[in-house]
C-alpha positions as CSV (number, residue, x, y, z in Angstrom):
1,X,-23.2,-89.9,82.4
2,X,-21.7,-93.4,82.4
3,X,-21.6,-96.2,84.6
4,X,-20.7,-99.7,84.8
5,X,-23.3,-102.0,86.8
6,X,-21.6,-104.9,88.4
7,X,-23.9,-107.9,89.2
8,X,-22.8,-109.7,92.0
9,X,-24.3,-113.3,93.3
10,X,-24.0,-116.7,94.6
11,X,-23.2,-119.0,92.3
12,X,-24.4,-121.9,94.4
13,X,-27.9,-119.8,94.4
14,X,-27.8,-119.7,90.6
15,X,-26.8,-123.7,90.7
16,X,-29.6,-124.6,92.4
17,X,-32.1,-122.6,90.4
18,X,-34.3,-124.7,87.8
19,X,-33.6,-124.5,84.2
20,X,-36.8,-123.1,83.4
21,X,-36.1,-120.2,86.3
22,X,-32.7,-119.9,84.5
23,X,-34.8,-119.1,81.1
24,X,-36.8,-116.9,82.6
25,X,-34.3,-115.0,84.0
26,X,-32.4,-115.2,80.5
27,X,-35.6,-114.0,78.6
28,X,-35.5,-110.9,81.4
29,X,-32.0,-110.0,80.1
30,X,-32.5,-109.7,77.0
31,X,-35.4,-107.6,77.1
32,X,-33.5,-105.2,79.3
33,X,-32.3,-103.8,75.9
34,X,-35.8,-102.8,75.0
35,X,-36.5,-101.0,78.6
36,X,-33.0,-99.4,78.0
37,X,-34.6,-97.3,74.8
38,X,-37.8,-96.9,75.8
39,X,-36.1,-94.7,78.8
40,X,-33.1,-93.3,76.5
41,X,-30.3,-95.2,78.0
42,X,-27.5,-96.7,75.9
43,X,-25.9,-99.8,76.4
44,X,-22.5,-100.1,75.3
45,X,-21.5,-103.2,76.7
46,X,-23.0,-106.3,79.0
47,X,-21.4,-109.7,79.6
48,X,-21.8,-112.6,81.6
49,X,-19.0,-114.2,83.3
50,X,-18.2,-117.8,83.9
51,X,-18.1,-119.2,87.6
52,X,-15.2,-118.1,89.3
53,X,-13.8,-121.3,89.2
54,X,-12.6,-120.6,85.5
55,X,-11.1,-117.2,86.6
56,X,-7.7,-116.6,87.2
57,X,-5.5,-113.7,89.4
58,X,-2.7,-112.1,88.5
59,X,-0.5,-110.4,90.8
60,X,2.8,-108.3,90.2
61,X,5.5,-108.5,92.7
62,X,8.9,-107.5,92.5
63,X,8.7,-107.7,88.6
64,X,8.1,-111.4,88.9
65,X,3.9,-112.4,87.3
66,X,2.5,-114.7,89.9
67,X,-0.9,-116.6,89.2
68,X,-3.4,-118.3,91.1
69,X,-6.6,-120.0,90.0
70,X,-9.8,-118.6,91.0
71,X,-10.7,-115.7,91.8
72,X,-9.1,-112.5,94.2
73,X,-10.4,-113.4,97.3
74,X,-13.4,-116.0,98.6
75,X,-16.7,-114.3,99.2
76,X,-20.5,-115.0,99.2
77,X,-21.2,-113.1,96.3
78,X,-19.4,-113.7,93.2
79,X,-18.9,-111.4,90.1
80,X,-21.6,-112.5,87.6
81,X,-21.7,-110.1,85.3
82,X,-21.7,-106.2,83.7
83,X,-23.5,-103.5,82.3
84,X,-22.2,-100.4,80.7
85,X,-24.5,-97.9,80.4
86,X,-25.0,-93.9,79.7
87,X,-28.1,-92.2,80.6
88,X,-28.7,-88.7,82.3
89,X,-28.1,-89.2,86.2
90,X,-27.9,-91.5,88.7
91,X,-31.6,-91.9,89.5
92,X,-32.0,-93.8,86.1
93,X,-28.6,-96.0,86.6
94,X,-30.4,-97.2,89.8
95,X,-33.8,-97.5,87.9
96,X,-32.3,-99.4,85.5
97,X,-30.4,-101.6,88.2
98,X,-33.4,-102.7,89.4
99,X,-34.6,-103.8,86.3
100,X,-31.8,-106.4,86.1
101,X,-32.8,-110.2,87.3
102,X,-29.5,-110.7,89.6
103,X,-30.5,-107.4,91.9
104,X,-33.6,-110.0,93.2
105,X,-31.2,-112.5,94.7
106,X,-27.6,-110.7,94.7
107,X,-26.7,-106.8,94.2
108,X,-25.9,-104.9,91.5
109,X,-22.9,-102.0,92.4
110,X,-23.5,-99.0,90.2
111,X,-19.8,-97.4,90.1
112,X,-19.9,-94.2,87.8
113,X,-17.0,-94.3,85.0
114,X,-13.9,-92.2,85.0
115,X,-14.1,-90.4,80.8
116,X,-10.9,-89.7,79.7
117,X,-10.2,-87.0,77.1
């Protein structure tokens, strides 16, 4: 099965963290690709995202493209990051979830993935 794990936080919680918390965190991340194949789950794809303040929306109306900066809407959690993963069930998309660093301060949405043929 394949899901995409969205990792949602504040940004003004990851601001005020130290830089050595922040390299902690980091070293955590990367070694998420090591508890991925010890447990026989594949990672095709995982980002990081720039604050929100470098985003920006795009909306179709009336066939004319309308921009804004930012992001879709203001909220206290901010889109951080993604994981795209397969594995065998949910149980070991949540597992693996928890695993991530932002699930400690923020929430990670597991959202299973639509497979076209």
């Amino acid at each position: 099965m394949k899901y995409m794990l969205l990792i949602y936080g504040s940004e003004a919680v990851e601001a005020a963290k130290s830089e050595a918390v922040r390299q902690a965190e980091m070293a955590e991340y990367f070694g998420l690709n090591d508890y991925a194949k010890g447990r026989n789950i594949s990672i095709s794809s995982a980002e990081a995202l720039l604050p929100t303040q470098m985003a920006t929306s795009v909306r179709l109306r009336n066939n004319q493209i309308g921009t804004t900066d930012g992001p879709f809407a203001e909220t206290k959690e901010q889109l951080a990051g993604y994981y795209v993963i397969e594995c065998q069930n949910l149980d070991e998309a949540i597992d693996f979830a928890a695993h991530i660093p932002g699930s400690r301060d923020g929430v990670v949405e597991i959202r299973p993935v639509v497979v076209f043929s």
